[in-house]
Structure formats: C-alpha cells, structure tokens
C-alpha positions as CSV (number, residue, x, y, z in Angstrom):
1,X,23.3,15.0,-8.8
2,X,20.6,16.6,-10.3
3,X,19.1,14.3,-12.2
4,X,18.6,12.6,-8.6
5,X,16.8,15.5,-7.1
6,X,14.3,15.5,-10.0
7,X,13.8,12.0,-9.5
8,X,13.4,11.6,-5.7
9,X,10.8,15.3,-5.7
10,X,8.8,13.4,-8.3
11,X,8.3,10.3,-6.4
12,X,6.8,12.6,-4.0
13,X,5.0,14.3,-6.9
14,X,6.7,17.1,-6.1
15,X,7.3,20.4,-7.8
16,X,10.4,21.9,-6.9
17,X,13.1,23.9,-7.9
18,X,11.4,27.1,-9.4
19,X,9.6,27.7,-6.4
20,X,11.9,27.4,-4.6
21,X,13.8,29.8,-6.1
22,X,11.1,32.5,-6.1
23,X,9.5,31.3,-2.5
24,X,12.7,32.7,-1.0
25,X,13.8,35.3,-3.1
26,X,11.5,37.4,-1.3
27,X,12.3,36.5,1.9
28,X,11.6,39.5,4.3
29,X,14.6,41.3,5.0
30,X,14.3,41.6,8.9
31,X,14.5,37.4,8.5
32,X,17.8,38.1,6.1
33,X,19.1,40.2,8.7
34,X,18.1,38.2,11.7
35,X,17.3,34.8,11.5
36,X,17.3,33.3,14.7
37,X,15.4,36.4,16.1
38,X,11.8,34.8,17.9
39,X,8.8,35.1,16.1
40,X,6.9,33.9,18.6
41,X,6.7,32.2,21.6
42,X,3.9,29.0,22.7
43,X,4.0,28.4,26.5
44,X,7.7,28.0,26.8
45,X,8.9,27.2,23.5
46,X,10.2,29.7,21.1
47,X,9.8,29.4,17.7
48,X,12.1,31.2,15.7
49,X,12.4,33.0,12.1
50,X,14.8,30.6,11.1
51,X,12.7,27.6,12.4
52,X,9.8,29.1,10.0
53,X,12.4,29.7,7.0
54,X,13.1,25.9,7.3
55,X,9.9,24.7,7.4
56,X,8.5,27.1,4.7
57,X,11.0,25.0,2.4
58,X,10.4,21.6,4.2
59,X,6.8,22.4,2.9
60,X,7.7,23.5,-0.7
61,X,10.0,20.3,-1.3
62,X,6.8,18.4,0.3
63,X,4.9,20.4,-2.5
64,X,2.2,21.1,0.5
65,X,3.2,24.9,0.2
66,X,-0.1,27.0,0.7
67,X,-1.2,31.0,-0.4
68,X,0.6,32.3,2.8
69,X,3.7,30.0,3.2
70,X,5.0,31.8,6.3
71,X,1.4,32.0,8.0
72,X,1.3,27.8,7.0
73,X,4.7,27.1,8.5
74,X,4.0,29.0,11.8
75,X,0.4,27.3,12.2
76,X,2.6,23.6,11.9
77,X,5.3,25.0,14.4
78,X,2.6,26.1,17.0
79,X,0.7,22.5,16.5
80,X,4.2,21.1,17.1
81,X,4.9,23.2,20.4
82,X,1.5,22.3,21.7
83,X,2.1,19.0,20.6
84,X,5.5,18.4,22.2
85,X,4.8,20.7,25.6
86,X,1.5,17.9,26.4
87,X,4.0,15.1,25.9
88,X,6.4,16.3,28.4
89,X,3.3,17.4,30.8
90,X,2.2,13.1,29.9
91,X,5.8,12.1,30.7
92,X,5.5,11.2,26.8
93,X,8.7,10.2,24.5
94,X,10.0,8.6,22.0
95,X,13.7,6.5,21.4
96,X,16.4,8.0,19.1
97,X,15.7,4.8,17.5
98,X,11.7,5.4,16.9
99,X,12.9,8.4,15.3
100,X,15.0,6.7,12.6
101,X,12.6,4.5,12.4
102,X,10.1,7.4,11.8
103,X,12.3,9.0,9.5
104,X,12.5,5.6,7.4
105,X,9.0,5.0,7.5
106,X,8.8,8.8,5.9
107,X,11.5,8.4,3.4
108,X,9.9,5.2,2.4
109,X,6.8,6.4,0.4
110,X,9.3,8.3,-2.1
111,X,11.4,4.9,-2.4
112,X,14.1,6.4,-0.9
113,X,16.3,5.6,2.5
114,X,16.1,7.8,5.4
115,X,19.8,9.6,4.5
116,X,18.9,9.8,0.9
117,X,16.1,12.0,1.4
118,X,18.2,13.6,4.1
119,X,20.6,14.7,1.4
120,X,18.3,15.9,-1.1
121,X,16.5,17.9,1.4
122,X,19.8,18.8,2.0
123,X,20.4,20.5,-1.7
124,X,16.9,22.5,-1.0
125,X,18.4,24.1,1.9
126,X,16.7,21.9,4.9
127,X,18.6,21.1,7.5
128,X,18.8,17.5,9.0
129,X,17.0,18.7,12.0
130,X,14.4,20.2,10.3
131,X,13.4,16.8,9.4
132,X,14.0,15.6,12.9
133,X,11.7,17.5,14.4
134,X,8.9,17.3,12.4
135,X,9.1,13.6,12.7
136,X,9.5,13.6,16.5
137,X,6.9,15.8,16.5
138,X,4.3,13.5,15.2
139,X,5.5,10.4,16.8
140,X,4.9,11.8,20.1
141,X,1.3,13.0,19.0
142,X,0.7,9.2,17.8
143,X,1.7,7.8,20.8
144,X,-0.6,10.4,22.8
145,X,-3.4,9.6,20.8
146,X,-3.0,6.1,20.8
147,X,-2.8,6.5,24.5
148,X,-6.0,8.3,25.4
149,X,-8.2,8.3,22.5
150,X,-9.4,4.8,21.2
151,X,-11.0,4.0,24.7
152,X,-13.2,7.1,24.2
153,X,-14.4,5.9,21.1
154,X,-17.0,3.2,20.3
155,X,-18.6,2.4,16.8
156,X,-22.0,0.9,16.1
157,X,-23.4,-1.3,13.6
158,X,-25.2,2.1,12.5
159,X,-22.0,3.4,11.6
160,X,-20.7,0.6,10.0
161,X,-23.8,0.5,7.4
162,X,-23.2,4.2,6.9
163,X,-19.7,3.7,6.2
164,X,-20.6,1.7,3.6
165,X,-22.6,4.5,2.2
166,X,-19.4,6.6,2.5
167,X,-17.2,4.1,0.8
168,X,-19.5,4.8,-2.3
169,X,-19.0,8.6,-2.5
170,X,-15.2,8.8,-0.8
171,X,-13.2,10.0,-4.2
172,X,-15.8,11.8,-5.6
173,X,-15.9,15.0,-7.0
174,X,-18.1,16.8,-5.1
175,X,-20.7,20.2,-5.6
176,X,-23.0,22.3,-3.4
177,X,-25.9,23.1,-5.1
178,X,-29.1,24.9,-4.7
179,X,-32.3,24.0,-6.1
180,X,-35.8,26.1,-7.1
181,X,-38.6,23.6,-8.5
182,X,-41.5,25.2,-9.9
183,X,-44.7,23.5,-11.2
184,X,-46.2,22.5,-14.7
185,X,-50.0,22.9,-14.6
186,X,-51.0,24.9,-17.3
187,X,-52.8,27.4,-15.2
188,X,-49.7,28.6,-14.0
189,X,-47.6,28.8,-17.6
190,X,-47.5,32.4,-17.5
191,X,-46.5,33.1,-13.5
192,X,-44.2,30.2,-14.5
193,X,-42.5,32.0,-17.7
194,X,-41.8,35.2,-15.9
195,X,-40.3,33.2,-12.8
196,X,-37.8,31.5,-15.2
197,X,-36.3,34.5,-16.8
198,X,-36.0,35.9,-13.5
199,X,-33.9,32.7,-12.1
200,X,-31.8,32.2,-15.5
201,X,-30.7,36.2,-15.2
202,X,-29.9,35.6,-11.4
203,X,-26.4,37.2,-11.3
204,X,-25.3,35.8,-7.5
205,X,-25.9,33.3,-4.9
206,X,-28.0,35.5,-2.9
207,X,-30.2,36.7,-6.0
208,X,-30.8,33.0,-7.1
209,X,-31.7,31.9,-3.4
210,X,-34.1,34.5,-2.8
211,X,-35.7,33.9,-5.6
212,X,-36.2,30.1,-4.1
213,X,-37.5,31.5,-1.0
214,X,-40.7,33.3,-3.2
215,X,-41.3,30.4,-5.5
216,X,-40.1,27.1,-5.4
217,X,-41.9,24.0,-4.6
218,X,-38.9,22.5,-2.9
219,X,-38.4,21.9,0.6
220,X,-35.6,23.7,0.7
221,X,-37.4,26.8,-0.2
222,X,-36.9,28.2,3.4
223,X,-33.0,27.3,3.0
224,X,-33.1,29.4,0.2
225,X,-33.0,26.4,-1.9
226,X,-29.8,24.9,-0.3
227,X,-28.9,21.6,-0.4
228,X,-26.8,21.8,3.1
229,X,-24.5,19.1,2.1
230,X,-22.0,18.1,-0.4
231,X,-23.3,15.9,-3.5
232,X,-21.1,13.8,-4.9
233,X,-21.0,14.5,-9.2
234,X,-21.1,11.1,-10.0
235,X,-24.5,10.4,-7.9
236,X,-26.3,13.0,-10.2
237,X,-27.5,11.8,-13.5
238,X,-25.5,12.1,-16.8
239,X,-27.6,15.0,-18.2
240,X,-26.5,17.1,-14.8
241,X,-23.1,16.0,-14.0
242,X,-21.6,16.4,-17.2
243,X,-22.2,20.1,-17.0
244,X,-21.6,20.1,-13.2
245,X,-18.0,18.6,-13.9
246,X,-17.0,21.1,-16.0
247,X,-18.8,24.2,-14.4
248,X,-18.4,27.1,-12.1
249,X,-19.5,28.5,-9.1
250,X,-22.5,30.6,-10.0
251,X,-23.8,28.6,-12.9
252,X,-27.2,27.7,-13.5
253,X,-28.5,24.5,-14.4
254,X,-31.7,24.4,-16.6
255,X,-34.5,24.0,-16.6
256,X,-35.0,20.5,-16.3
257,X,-37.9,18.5,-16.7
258,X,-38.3,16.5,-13.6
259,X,-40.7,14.6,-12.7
260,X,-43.6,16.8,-13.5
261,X,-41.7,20.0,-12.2
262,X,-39.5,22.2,-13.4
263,X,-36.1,22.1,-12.1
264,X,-33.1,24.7,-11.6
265,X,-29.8,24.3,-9.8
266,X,-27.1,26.9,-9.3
267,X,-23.6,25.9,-8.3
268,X,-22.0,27.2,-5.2
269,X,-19.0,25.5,-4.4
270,X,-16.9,22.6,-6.6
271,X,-14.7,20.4,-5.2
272,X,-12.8,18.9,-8.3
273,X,-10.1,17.0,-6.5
274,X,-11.3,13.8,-6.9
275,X,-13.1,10.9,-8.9
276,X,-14.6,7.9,-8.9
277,X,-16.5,5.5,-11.6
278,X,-20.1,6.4,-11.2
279,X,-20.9,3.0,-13.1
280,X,-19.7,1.1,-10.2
281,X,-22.2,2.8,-7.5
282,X,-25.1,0.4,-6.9
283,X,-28.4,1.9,-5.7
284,X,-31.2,0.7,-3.3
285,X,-33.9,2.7,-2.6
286,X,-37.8,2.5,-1.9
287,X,-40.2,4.5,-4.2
288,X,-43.8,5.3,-2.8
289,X,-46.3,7.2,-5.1
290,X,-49.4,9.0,-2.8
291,X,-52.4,10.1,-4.5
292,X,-53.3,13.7,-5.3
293,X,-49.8,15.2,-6.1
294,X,-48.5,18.4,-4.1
295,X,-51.5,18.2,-1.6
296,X,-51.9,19.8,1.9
297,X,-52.9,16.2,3.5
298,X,-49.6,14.3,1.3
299,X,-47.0,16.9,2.3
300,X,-48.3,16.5,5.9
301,X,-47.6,12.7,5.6
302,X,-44.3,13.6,4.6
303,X,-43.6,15.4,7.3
304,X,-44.8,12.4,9.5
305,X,-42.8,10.1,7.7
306,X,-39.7,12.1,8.4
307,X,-40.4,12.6,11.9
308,X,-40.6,9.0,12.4
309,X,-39.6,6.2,9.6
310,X,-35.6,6.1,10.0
311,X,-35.1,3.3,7.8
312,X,-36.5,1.6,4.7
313,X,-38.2,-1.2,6.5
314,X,-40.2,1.3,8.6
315,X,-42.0,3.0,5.4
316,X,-44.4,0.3,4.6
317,X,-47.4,1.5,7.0
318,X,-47.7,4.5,5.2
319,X,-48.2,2.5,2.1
320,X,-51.4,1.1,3.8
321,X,-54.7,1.5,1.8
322,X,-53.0,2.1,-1.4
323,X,-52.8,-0.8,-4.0
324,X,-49.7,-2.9,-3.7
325,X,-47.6,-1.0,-6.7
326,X,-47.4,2.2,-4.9
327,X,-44.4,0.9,-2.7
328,X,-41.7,-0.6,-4.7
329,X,-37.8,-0.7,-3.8
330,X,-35.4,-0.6,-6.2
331,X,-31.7,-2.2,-7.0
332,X,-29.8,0.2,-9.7
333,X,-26.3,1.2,-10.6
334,X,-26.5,4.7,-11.2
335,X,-26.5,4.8,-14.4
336,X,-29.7,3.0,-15.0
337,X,-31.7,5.2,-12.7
338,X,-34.8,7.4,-14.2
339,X,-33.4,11.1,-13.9
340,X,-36.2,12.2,-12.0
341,X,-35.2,9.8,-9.4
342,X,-31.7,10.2,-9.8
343,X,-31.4,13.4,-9.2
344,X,-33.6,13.3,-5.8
345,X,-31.8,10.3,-4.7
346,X,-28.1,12.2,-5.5
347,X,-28.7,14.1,-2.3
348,X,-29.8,11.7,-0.3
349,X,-27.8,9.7,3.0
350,X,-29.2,6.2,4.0
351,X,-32.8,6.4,5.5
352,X,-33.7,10.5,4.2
353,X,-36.4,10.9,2.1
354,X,-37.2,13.6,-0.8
355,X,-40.7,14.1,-2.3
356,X,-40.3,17.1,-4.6
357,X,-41.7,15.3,-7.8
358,X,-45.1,14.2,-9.2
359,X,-45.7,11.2,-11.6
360,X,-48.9,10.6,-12.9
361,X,-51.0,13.1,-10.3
362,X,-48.9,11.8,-7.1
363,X,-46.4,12.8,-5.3
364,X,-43.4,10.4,-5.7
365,X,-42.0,9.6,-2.0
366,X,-38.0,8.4,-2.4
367,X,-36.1,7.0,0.6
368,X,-32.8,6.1,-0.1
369,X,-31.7,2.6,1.5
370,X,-28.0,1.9,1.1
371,X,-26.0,3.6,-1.7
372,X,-22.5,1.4,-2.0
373,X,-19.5,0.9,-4.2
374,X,-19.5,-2.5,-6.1
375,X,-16.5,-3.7,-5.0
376,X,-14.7,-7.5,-6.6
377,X,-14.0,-8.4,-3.0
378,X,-15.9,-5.9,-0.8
379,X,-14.4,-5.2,2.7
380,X,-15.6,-7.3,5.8
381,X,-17.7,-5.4,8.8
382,X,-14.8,-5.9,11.0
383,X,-12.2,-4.1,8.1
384,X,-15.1,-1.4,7.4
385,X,-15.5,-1.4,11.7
386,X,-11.7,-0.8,11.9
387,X,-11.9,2.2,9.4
388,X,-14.4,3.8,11.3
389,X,-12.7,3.6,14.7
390,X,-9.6,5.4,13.3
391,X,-11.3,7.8,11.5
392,X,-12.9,8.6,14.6
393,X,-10.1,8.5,17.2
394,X,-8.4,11.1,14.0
395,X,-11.5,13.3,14.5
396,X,-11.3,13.3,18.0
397,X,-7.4,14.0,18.1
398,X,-8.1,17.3,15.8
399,X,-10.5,18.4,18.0
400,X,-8.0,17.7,21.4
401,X,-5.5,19.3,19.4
402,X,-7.3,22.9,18.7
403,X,-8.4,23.1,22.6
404,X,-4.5,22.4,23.3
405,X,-4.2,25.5,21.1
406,X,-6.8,27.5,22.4
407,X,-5.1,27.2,25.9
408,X,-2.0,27.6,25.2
409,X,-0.2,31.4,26.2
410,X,0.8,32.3,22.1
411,X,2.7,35.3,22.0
412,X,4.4,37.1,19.1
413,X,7.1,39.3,18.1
C-alpha cells in the first residue's frame, strides 16, 4: 500500500509524507484538546478547528501548502462559506451526481478514480467529506459565475491582438528592473566616472533609485528609474538575461554600452517559475531616428508622439521631412535583434514607444508593433477570443468574490 501512495502523490507532483508528519506534529494543543471547538464563524456558517485541521492536510497532500498553513486553510474555508451562503441566497445547487462527477473530474488529473484518491487521502488523514466539500464548493461557484458573469463581459479585436502579445511572454520568467542611463560625450567623462562608482556601490533599492532621480537620462528618471511592469527574461538580450536568470534581487547590471548611453539595471523582484524558448518570439517593431540626439525640440516630439500615435501605422507623420531611411519597421526573432534595440523593445507592450538611445547624433524612436510566439499551427482569433473571455469572466469572479468577503459578518474565536 505504500508503494501506491507514493505513486498516486507523485502524479499530483506531490510531496508528501515527511510533511506531513512534521506539519502536524505541532499541531496547537487547544486543537488536540478540542477539535470541533469554532474558530470562527462567516454569516451563519461555522467553521471549525477540525474543518481547518482537515483542510491544512487536504492542502499538504495537494502539495499547495503555504508559510502559514492554518492562516491558508482558514482563507479557503471563508471563500467556501461566502461561496456557498450566495448560492443558497441565488437558490443555487448542485446534484449528488454533479458532485461525483466533480469528484471524478478532480481525481482524473492524477490518473486515478474518484474512490482511489478517496482512499489515499484517506491514509493522509482526510476524511471523505473533506473532499466533498471542497468539490461542492467550487461547483456551486462555477455555476454562479457561469450564471452572471459572461453577459458582463465583452472582448474586442483590441484585446485579441493583445492577447497575442500575451501568448508570447505567458511562461516566462519574469524581472522588475530599474534603469539609470547616463550619457557618453566626452565633456561629461569625469561627472560620468564619479556617477558610476556611486550607482555600482548602491547598497538598496532606494539608494540605486535615487541616484536615478539626480542623473539619469531615462524617462523613468522621475519613477526612480522603474520599469513599472514585469519584463519577461527571455525578451532581454543574451548579454542581460543570462545574468538576470541567474541573479538576485538587488543586483546591478553593468554598465552597458547602449546605444550611445551608458546603461545600469538593478534587480528588484524575480519571478523564476517559469520559461519559455526566447528563439521562438518573433518581433515587429518600427524604428525612427530624429536628428540632433537628446534635444529639447526631439524629446518634445516624443512626448507628442506618445500623447497621440497608438499604433504603428499612426507614426509615419512624424517621419515627415526626414529622408525616407529614418522610419523603418522591423521583423526579428529575438535573438537577432541589435542589443541596443533589444533591450528598449524588452519593456515594451504593443503600440508604447521608448527613445532612450542615440545612434549616429539622433535619438532612436522604437515603437513596438506586435511581439508573438511562433507557433506550427498558431491559434485562430475565435480560440485566442475564447481565451480572453474566460480569463476575463475569471478576473471578474475574483473581484465578486473579495466584495462577498468584504460584506460578509467574519467573526472569530
């Protein structure tokens, strides 16, 4: 028998036994002594110590434990009172038989039948109903959902395109970075030198961002140098990402040479729980150069073009009066994209626009037209349409679900 509850945990890719043992080892004694005392009460449901035991362990055999397993299980029991107390308000429910079915559609993804996993949740100390209820629980919140949501929601061609920008960076490994740019005219070598041991013995977040604030070129200077959004690893180039991969919040990047400036990035936050083939990410952007670099009168028309170009199409007129090479638009996968450009266009949605780099005396404009993953049989609008409506009607639900919360009279013991 327990050769067959290492096999079915590790179809879950579970981890199992050990912590189990020591998760409830330590059990609290007032739950030892009394486990079906309340610990708290949502509306009129009571949520017991013994229903938090159980689903502390439901968790742990799920491996979807957490730092504070009792605070975890409590948070899903109060989401499941909320849950089930709006049903009954709806007139909601669900069939013993939707709830075998639920429980077979569950016990499915580990290749097991519904009383199989039954009995090896069993052997970790979860009762049958345990199960039951966390099943019921979210068959009544589907059918809720699916009741009121999807009429709320409506998806444009807009989104669809941007979707398709998503599909291109879902999987990756992500990083929040911060930037400081700093020139390299020759007048300023010396101002420049002492700025640079300044940033590359920054010892915190704050130190490094105020020091982006008093000298970079960036527009993010008055951010501090943040980049406000997550950028995906494999969208920066190879000479960045390899030591992005690998690194740690609070490391500096650099310098770089790019595109006649001087660049620094500092990590602030990794997420490292995913990956994607960067070869496969196909880039197409438009790449203006305006005459005279870093001036007053170019950074103005930047400013215009972000107030009112929204898409690549709409860049051409400021490309009037120059000669017919300063507006180009370019087709790459990743990998073959000029650093300089590569590590502008990294953090870059659909129709934004960077100009932090000079080539040649001007100021090199990029606006990022569609950035998508090379698929061999790419999904239709309609499939790519479908995605986005659930996503959104999933979005919505959360959001329906924390204001259910919010009203709800919580009290504990």
């Amino acid at each position: 028998m327990r050769i067959f509850k290492a096999s079915v945990f590790t179809r879950f890719g579970l981890v199992f036994g050990v912590v189990l043992a020591l998760g409830f080892a330590n059990l609290p004694m007032a739950q030892a002594q009394n486990p079906f005392s309340p610990a708290r009460k949502v509306n009129d449901r009571v949520i017991s110590n013994y229903d938090i035991e159980q689903r502390m362990r439901f968790l742990v055999a799920l491996n979807a434990g957490a730092a504070d397993p009792r605070m975890e299980a409590l948070e899903r029991l109060t989401e499941e009172a909320v849950q089930r107390d709006y049903a009954s308000r709806r007139n909601v429910r669900v069939t013993r038989d939707e709830i075998q079915e639920g429980m077979s559609e569950f016990a499915s993804r580990a290749e097991l039948s519904a009383e199989e996993l039954v009995a090896a949740l069993g052997e970790a100390g979860v009762d049958r109903e345990t199960f039951v209820n966390f099943v019921e629980a979210g068959l009544l919140w589907r059918k809720l959902v699916g009741q009121q949501l999807p009429a709320l929601v409506s998806v444009s061609s807009g989104d669809v395109a941007r979707a398709r920008d998503v599909a291109a960076i879902l999987g990756t490994q992500r990083v929040l970075l911060s930037e400081i740019f700093l020139p390299t005219d020759p007048e300023f070598a010396e101002a420049v030198a002492q700025i640079m041991e300044m940033i590359e013995s920054a010892g915190s977040v704050e130190e490094f961002s105020r020091l982006a604030r008093e000298f970079s070129l960036a527009g993010t200077r008055d951010q501090g140098g943040r980049l406000p959004d997550w950028v995906p690893v494999g969208n920066l180039p190879s000479q960045v990402s390899g030591v992005v991969a690998s690194g740690r919040a609070g490391q500096i990047i650099g310098p770089l040479e790019v595109g006649g400036a001087i660049a620094y990035f500092q990590i602030r936050a990794l997420d490292s729980s995913r990956d994607i083939p960067a070869e496969r990410v196909t880039l197409t952007y438009q790449r203006l150069l305006l005459p005279g670099g870093r001036s007053e009168e170019n950074l103005a028309r930047v400013a215009q073009m972000r107030a009112q170009v929204t898409n690549c199409a709409s860049l051409g007129p400021f490309a009037r009066g120059l000669p017919e090479e300063a507006l180009v638009e370019r087709e790459a996968l990743m990998g073959a994209i000029p650093q300089s450009d590569a590590i502008e266009l990294a953090r870059l949605d659909r129709g934004e626009i960077s100009a932090n780099t000079t080539e040649g005396g001007n100021l090199v404009v990029l606006m990022l037209c569609a950035r998508e993953l090379s698929f061999d049989e790419p999904p239709s609008n309609d499939r790519v349409r479908e995605m986005v409506f659930e996503r959104k009607v999933s979005s919505m639900a959360d959001v329906r679900l924390q204001e259910l919360i919010a009203d709800a009279d919580i009290v504990d013991f």
